[in-house]
C-alpha positions as CSV (number, residue, x, y, z in Angstrom):
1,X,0.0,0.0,0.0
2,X,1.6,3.4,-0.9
3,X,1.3,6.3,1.5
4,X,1.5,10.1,-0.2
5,X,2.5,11.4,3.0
6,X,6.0,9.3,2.8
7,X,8.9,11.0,0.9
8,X,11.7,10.2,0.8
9,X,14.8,12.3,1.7
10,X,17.4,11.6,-1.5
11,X,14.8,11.4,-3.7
12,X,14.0,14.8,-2.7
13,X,17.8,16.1,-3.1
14,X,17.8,14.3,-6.7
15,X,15.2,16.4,-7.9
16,X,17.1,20.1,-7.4
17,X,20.5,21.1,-8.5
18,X,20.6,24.5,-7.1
19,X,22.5,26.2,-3.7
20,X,20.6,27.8,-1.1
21,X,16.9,27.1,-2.1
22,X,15.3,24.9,0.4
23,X,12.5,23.2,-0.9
24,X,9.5,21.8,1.8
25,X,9.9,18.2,2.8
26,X,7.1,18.1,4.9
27,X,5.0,20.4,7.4
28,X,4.6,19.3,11.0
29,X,2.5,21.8,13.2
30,X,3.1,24.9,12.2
31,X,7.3,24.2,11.5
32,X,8.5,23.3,7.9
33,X,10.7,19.9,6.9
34,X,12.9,21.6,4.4
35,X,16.1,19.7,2.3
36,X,18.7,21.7,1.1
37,X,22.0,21.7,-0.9
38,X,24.9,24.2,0.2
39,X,27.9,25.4,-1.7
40,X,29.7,28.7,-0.7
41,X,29.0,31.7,2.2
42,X,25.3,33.0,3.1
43,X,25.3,36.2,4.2
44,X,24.7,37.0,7.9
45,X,21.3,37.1,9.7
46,X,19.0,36.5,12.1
47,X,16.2,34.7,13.0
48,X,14.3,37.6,15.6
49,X,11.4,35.4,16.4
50,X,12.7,31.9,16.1
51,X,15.5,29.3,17.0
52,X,16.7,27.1,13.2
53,X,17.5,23.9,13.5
54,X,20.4,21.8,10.5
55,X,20.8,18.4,10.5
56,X,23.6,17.8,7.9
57,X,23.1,14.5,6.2
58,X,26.1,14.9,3.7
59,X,29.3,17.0,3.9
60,X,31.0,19.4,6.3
61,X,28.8,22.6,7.3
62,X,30.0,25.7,9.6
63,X,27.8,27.8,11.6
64,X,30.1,31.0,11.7
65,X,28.6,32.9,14.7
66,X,30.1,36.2,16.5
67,X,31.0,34.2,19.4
68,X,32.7,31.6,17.2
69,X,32.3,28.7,14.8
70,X,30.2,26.0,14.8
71,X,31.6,22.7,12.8
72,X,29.3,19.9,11.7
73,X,29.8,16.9,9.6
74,X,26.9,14.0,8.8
75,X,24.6,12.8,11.0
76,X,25.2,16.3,13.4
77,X,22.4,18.2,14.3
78,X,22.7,22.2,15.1
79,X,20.2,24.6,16.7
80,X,20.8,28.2,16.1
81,X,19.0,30.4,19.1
82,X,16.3,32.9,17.8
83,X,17.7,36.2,17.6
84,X,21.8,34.9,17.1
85,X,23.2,36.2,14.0
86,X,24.7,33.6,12.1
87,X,26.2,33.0,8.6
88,X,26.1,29.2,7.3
89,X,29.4,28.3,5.0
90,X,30.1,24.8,2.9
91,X,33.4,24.6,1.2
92,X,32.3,21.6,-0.5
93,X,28.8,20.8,-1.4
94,X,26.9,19.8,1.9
95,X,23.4,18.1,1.7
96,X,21.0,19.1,5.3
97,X,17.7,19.3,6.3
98,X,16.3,22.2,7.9
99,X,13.4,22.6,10.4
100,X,11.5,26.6,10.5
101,X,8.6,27.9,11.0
């Protein structure tokens, strides 16, 4: 029996090529299941009225925040407090999931 709520992750990375552009996984409450592919610098922001989560399924990812870098590889899971400025950098192409309102 096939479910339409069941997607799968990869699949959903196969189907995009480009940087930066999360596309919606899933929705749970009122929070977003997003994948994403990374390459390069973001700029740096905030979040004012909410915390961001990355899970990095592929690839090495750093947090840079004022206070200092955070380094995550696969299978590592970040939180980034509402209201911290923060700038996301992948030197090689990094593969995560992200979880915002």
């Amino acid at each position: 029996m096939s479910d339409a709520r069941i997607r799968n992750v990869h699949d959903a990375l196969d189907s995009f090529t480009e940087h930066w552009q999360p596309h919606r996984l899933a929705s749970v409450n009122d929070y977003d299941v997003k994948v994403v592919k990374l390459l390069g610098e973001f700029t740096w922001h905030a979040h004012p009225d909410t915390d961001e989560l990355f899970m990095v399924l592929s690839g090495q990812l750093v947090i840079q925040l004022r206070a200092g870098d955070v380094e995550l590889g696969p299978g590592d899971v970040y939180v980034v407090p509402r209201g911290v400025e923060h700038c996301p950098k992948a030197a090689g192409e990094v593969s995560a999931i992200l979880i915002e309102p």
